[in-house]
Wavefront OBJ file of the C-alpha trace (Angstrom):
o trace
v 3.314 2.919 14.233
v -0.586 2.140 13.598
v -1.266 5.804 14.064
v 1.654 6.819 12.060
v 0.622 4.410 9.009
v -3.220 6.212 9.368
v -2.452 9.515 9.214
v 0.153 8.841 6.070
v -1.943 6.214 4.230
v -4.571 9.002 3.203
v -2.556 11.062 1.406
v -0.908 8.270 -0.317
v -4.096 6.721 -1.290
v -4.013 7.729 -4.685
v -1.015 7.151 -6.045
v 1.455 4.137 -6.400
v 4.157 5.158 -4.465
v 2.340 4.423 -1.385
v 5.580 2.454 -0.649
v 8.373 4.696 -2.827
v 7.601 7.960 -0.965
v 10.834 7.646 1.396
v 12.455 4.430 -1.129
v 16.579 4.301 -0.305
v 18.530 5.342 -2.357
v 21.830 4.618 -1.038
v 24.970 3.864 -2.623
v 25.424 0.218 -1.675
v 22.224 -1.308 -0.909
v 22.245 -4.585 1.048
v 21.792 -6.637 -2.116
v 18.682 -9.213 -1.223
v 18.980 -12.832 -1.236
v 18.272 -14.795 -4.308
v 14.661 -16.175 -4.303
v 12.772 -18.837 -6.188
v 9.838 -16.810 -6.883
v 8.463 -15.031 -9.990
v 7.670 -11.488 -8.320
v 8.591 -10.117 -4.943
v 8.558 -7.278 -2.608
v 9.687 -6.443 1.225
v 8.723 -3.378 2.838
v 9.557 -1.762 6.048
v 5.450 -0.647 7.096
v 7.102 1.840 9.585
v 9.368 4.176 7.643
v 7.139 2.928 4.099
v 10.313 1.723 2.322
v 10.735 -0.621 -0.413
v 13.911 -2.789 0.876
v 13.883 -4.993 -2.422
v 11.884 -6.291 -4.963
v 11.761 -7.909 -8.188
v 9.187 -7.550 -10.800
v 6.454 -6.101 -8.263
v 4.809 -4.354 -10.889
v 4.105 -7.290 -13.506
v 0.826 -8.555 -13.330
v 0.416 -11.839 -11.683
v -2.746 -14.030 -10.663
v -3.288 -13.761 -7.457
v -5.417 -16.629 -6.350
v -6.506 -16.275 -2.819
v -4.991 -13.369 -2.334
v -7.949 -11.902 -3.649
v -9.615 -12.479 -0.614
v -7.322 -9.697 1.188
v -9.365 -7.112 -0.859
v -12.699 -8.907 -0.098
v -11.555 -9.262 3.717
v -10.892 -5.064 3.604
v -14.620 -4.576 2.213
v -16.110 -6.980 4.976
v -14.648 -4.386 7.125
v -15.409 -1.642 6.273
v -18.895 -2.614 6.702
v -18.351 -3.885 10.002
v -16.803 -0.296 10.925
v -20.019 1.213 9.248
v -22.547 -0.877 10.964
v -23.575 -2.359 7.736
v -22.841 -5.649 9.318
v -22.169 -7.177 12.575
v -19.965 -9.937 13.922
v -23.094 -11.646 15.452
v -25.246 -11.099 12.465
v -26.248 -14.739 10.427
v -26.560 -14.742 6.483
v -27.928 -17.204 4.455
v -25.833 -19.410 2.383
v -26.785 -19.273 -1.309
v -26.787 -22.369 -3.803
v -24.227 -20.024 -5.740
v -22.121 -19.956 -2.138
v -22.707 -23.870 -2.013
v -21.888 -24.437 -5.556
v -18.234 -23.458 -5.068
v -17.598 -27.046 -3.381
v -18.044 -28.144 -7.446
v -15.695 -25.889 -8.656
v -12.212 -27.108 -6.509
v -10.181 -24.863 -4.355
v -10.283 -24.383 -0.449
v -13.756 -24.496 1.146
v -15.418 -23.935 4.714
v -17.689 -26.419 3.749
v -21.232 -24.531 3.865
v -24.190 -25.292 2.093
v -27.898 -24.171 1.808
v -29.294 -25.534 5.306
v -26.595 -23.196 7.469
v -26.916 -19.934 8.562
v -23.229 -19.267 9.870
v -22.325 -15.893 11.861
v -20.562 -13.060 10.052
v -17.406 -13.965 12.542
v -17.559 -17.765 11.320
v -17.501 -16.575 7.522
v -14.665 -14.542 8.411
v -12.816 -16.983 9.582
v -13.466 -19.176 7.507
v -12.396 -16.865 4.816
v -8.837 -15.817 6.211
v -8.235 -18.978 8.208
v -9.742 -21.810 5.856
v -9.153 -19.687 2.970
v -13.131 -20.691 1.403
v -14.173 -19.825 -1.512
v -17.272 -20.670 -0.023
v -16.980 -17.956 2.534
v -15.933 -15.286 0.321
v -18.918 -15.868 -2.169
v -21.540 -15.793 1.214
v -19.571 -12.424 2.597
v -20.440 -10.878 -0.724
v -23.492 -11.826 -0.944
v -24.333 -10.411 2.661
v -22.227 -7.173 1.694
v -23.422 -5.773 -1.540
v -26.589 -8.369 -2.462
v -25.258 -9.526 -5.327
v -20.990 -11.243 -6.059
v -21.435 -8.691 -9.103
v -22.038 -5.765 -7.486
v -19.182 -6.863 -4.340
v -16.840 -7.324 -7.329
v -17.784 -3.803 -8.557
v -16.735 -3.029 -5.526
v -13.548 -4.450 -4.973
v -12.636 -2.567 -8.116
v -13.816 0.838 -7.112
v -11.511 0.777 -4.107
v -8.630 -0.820 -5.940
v -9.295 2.439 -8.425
v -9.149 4.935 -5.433
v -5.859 2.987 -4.248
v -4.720 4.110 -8.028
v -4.256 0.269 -8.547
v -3.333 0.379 -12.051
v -2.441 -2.972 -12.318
v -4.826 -4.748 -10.375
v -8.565 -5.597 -11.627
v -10.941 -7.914 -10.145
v -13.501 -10.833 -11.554
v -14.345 -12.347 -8.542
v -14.095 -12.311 -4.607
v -12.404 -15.303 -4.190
v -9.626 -15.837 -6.742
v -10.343 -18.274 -8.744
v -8.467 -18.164 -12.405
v -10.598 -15.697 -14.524
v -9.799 -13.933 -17.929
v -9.232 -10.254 -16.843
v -8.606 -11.176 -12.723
v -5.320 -10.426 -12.129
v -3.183 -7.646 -9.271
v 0.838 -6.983 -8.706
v 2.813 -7.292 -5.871
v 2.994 -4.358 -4.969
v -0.523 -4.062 -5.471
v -1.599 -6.498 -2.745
v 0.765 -4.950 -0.665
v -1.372 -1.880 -0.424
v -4.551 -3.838 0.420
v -2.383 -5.683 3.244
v -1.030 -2.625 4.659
v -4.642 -1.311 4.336
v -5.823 -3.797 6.418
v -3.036 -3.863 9.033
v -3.314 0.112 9.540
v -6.948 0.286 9.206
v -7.936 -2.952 10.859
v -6.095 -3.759 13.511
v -8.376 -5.922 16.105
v -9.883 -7.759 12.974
v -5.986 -8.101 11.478
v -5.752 -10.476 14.751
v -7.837 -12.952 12.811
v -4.887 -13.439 10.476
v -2.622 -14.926 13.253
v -4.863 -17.660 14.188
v -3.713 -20.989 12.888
v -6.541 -23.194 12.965
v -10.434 -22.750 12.640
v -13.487 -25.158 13.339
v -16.593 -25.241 11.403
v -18.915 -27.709 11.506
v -16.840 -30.260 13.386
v -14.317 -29.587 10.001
v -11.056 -28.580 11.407
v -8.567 -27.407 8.928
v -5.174 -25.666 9.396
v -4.180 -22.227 8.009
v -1.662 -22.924 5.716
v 0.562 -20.301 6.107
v 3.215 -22.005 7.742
v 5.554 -19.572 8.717
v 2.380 -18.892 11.620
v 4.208 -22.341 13.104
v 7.479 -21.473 11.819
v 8.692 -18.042 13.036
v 7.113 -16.175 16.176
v 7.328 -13.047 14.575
v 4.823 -13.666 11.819
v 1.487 -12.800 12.753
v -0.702 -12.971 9.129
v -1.304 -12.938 6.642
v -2.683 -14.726 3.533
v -2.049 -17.665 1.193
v -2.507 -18.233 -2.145
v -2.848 -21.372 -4.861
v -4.056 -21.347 -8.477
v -2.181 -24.024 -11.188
v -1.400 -20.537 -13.529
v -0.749 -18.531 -10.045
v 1.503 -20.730 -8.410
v 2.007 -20.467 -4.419
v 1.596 -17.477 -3.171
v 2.094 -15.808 0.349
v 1.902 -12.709 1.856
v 3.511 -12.153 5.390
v 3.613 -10.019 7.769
v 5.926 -9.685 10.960
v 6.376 -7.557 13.703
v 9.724 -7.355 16.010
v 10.837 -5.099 18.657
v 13.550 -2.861 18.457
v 15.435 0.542 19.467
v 12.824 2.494 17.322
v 10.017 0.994 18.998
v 7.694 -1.918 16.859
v 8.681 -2.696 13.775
v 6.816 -4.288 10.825
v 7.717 -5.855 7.616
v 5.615 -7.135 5.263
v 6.566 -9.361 2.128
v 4.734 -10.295 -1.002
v 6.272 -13.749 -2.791
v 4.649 -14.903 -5.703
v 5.176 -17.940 -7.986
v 6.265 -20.549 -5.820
v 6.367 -24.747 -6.937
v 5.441 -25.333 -3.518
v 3.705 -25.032 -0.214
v 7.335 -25.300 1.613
v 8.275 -23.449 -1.350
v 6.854 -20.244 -0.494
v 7.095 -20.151 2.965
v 10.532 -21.008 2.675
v 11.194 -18.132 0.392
v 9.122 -15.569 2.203
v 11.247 -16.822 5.412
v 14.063 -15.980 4.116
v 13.173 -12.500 2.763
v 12.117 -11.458 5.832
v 15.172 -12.804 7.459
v 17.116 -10.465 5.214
v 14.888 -7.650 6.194
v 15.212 -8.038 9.871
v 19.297 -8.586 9.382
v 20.385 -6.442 6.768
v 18.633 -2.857 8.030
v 17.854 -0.603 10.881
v 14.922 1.050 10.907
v 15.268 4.956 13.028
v 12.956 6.872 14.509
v 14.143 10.335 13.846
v 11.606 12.504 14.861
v 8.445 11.938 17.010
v 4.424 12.853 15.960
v 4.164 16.656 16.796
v 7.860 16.977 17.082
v 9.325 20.136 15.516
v 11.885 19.767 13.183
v 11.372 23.776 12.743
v 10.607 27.236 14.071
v 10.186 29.680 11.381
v 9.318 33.221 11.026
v 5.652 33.682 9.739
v 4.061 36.776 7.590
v 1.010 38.595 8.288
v 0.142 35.357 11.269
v -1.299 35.995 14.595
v 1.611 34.279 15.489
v 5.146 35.562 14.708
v 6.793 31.893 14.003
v 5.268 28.435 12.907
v 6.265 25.067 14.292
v 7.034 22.562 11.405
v 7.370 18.638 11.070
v 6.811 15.445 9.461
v 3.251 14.421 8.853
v 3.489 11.708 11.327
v 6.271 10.058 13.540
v 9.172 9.844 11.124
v 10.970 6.375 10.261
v 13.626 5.730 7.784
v 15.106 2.476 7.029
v 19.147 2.209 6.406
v 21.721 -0.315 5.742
v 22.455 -2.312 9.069
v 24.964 0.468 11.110
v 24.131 3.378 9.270
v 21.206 4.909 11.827
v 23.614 7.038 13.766
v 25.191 8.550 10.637
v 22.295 10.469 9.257
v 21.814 14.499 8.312
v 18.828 16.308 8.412
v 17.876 19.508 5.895
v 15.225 21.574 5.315
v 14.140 22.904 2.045
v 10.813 25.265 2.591
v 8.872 27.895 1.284
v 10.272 31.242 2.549
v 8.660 33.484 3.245
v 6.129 31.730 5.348
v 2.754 33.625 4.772
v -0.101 33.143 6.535
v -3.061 31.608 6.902
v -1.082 28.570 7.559
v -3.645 25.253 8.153
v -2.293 22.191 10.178
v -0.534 19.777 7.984
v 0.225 22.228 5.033
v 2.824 21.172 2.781
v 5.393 23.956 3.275
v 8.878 21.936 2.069
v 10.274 18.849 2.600
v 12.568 17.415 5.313
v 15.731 15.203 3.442
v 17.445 12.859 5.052
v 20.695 11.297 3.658
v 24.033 9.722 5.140
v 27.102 11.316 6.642
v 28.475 11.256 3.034
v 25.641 12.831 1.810
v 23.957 10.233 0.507
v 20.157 10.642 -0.198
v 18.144 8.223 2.303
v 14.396 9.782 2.115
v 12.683 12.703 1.026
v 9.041 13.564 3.356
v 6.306 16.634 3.152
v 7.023 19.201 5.511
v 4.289 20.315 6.881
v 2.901 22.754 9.049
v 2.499 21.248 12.739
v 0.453 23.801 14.258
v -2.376 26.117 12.526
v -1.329 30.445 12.131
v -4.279 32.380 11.217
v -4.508 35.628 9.474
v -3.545 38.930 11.619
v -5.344 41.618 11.751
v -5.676 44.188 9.442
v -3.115 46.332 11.203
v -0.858 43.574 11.663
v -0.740 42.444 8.087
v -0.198 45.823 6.652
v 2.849 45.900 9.222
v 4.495 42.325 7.738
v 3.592 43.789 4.160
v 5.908 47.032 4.461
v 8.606 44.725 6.463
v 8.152 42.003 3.453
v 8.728 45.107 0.607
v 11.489 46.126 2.620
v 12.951 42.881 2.791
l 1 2 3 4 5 6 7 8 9 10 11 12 13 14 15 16 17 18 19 20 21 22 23 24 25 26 27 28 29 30 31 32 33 34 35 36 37 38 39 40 41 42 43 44 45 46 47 48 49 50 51 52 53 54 55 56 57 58 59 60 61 62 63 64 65 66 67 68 69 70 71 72 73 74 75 76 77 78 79 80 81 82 83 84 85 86 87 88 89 90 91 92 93 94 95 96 97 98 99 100 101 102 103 104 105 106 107 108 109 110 111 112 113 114 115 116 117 118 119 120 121 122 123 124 125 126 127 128 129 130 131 132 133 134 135 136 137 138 139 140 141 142 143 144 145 146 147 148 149 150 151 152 153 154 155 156 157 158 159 160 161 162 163 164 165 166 167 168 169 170 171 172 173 174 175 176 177 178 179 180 181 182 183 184 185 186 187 188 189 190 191 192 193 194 195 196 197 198 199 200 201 202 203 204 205 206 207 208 209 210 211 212 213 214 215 216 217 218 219 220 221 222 223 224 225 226 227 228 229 230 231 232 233 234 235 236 237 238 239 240 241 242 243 244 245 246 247 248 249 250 251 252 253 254 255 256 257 258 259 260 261 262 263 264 265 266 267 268 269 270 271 272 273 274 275 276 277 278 279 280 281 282 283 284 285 286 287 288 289 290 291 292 293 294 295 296 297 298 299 300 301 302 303 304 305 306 307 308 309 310 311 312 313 314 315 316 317 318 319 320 321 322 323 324 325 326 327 328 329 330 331 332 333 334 335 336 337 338 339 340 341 342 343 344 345 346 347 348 349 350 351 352 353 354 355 356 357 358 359 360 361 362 363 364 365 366 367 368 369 370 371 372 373 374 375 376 377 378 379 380 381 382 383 384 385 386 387 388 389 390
């Protein structure tokens, strides 16, 4: 699944339908259970499907959750060398200050010089504002040029209802994010992040002889949960996002779920529990076709190679209604003719999936598995009269 998710999350980067690319659209839906929360969302991270939601769009505070997005930049600099696990940074008197302002804290100040790996932690585990101000800091020099940022890459996401103030989520005119938007940055950092992801499932940190628990409780609660991140503000409410991971038929599975606008700690892990409950109970999720698997063999024009091989962009998954996996139809709809030069992962059609009834279930590129260059000159003239013929 973790390759699957990187080779689709690029060319779904843009746009807001990271999630709705392959969204069900049966009949009869499972209908989702009622939940005490002001916006939701579930989605099935292997076949990318929305399984329910409610208001995931609306802009919301997000409180910590705003440290997911300044979590994925800390990363990315680790993966560009820009910063290392070992590697100390100073803690500033702006970093120190935050202890004044309420909220979680790792409980740094001026006189510390903690490890990259210890702000980390200290930032997904301990939740500090603390942390996130000092990670910011040692990213981009400055919290205003971090934030600048975390808004450039929310822009490239096509985040259009997500803008960012600060890096740790404290209420701010103009800070706000959806839930579908965080969802992104979560499955961002699950596909693109997997060892540091890990750091997510750990359910108590250390610092400074401070021990303090992560308060996502379903981490206690439900094996299956492994991350991800909490969230408190008095205008956000309680906020959680969770991830979990199960095995099945299909091979791994993963949902994620975004609750926001709890009254409570219990509140929200309650509620998130029993979303993903639903998730895991209601639907299957089918692996139809494998990466590099051929869905087609088609007759090429003017190719070095009479016939092209065709598939999904990745391994395909689809998520159904509990039962209906072994019911499903495959069609094809595709350019024809097929003219080359064909490139490797051309968009040539797309592959429709839908229930024995006929039913639409999901609708993915077809693309072009294996790369057909140009003929020669003989051999294109030859497909050109055969083409006018035909």
């Amino acid at each position: 699944m973790k390759s699957t998710l990187l080779k689709l999350l690029p060319a779904l980067a843009c746009s807001l339908a990271l999630f709705l690319t392959a969204g069900p659209a049966l009949a009869q839906l499972p209908q989702p259970p009622e939940l005490a929360a002001r916006q939701y969302l579930l989605i099935d991270l292997n076949s990318n499907q929305v399984l329910a939601e409610r208001d995931a769009d609306a802009q919301a505070e997000p409180a910590s959750l705003t440290k997911l997005m300044t979590a994925y930049l800390v990363f990315n600099a680790l993966k560009d060398g820009k910063l290392t696990l070992e590697q100390t940074l100073p803690v500033s008197q702006r970093a120190w200050a935050q202890r004044k302002g309420g909220g979680s804290l790792m409980f740094i100040d001026t006189t510390m010089t903690p490890k990259v790996s210890e702000l980390l932690r200290g930032l997904i585990v301990q939740s500090g504002n603390d942390a996130a101000i000092a990670l910011a800091e040692g990213v981009s020099g400055t919290v205003e040029n971090f934030v600048a940022a975390m808004n450039r890459q929310a822009q490239a996401w096509g985040l259009k209802n997500t803008q960012f103030k600060n890096p740790e989520g404290l209420t701010e005119p103009g800070h706000y994010t959806s839930a579908r938007d965080v969802a992104v940055v979560a499955a961002r950092i699950i596909s693109e992040h997997p060892l540091h992801y890990a750091m997510y499932s750990e359910r108590e940190y250390t610092y400074n002889r401070i021990r303090q628990d992560n308060r996502n409780l379903l981490l206690a609660r439900d094996p299956s949960v492994d991350g991800m991140k909490t969230g408190y503000t008095e205008a956000a409410g309680y906020c959680l996002v969770a991830s979990a991971t199960r095995d099945t038929a299909a091979g791994k599975r993963r949902l994620l779920s975004v609750v926001l606008g709890t009254a409570s700690m219990q509140a929200r892990a309650a509620e998130s529990q029993k979303l993903l409950n639903w998730g895991w109970l209601a639907w299957d999720t089918v692996r139809l076709f494998e990466a590099g698997q051929a869905v087609a063999t088609v007759p090429v024009w003017k190719g070095e190679k009479a016939q092209a091989r065709l598939g999904a962009p990745g391994a395909l998954f689809v998520t159904v209604p509990k039962g209906e996996g072994d019911k499903l139809k495959t069609t094809l709809q595709r350019i024809d003719p097929l003219v080359a030069p064909l490139t490797a992962g051309q968009v040539v059609g797309t592959i429709n999936i839908a229930t024995a009834a006929g039913t639409p279930v999901a609708a993915v590129p077809l693309v072009v598995i294996d790369p057909v260059p140009l003929a020669g000159i003989f051999g294109r003239a030859w497909d050109a009269i055969r083409l006018w013929i035909k």
